[in-house]
C-alpha positions in Angstrom: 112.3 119.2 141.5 112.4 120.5 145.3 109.6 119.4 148.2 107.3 121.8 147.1 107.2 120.5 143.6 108.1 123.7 141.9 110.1 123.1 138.5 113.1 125.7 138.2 112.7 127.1 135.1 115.3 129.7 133.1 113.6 132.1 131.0 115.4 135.3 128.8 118.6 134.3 130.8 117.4 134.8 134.4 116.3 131.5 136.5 113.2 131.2 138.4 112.5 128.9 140.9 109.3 128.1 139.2 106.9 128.4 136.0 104.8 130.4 138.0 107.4 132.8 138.8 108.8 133.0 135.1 105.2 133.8 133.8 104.8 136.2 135.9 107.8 138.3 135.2 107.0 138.1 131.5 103.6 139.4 132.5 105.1 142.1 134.9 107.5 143.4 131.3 104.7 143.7 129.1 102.8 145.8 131.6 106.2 147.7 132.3 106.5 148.3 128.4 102.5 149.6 128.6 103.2 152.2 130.9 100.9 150.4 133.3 104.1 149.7 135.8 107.7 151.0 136.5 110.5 150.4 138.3 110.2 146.7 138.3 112.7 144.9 139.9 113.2 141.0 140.8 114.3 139.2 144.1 114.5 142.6 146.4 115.4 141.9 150.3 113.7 143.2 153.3 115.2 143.2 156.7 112.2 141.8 158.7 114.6 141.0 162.1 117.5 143.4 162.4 121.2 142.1 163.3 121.5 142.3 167.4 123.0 140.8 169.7 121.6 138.1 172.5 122.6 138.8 176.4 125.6 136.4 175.8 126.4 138.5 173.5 126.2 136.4 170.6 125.7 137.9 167.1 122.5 137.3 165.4 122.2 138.3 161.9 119.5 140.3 160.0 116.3 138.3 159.1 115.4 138.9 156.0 112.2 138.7 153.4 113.3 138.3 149.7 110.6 139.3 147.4 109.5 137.7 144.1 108.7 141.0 142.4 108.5 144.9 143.1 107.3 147.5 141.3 105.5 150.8 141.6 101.5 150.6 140.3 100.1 153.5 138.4 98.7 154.9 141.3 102.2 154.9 142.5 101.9 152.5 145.1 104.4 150.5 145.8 103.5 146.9 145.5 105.2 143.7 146.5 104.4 140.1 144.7 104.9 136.6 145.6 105.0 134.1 143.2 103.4 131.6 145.7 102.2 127.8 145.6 102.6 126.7 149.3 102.1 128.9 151.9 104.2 127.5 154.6 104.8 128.7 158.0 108.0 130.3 157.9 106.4 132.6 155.4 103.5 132.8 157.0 105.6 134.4 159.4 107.4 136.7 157.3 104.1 138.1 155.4 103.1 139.0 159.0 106.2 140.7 160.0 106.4 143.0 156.6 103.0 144.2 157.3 103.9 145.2 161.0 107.4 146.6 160.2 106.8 147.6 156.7 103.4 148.4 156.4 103.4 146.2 153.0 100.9 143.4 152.2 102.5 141.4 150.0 100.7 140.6 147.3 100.2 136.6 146.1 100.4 135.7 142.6 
């Protein structure tokens, strides 16, 4: 168990880093298999911060946001889920920042 409590849990092969998380994806299949989703797809990054370079001339890599789940809705919306339980700064943060850059609101689960 980690700080935040969450129990990793493997599920159909794939391990999640919580029951929530599992649960979820086997509720994101079934509404793939009913048509009612597509293109689901697990642990997808997002560059929030590119790579640059500070005036010393230091690298700095890419900042990135990896979400939980992505999929398209029937509208055909994309949507982007988190399976959250603590909310802590850092991805506080990083919701922010994909809403500016992206113009996604992620999505809590």
């Amino acid at each position: 168990m980690n700080k935040y409590h969450n129990e990793p849990i493997t599920l159909d092969g794939i391990r999640f880093q919580s029951k929530r998380e599992a649960y979820r994806w086997q509720e994101l299949r079934l509404l793939q298999r009913a048509g009612e989703i597509k293109n689901l797809q697990r642990q997808v990054p997002f560059v929030i911060c590119p790579p640059c370079k500070t005036r010393s001339g230091k690298s700095q890599t890419a900042r990135k946001y990896v979400a939980d789940f992505v999929y398209i809705d029937k509208t055909g919306r994309l949507v982007v889920e988190d399976a959250k339980g603590v909310k802590t700064d850092v991805y506080k943060l990083k919701k922010a920042l994909m809403l500016y850059f992206h113009g996604i609101e992620i999505q809590e689960v």
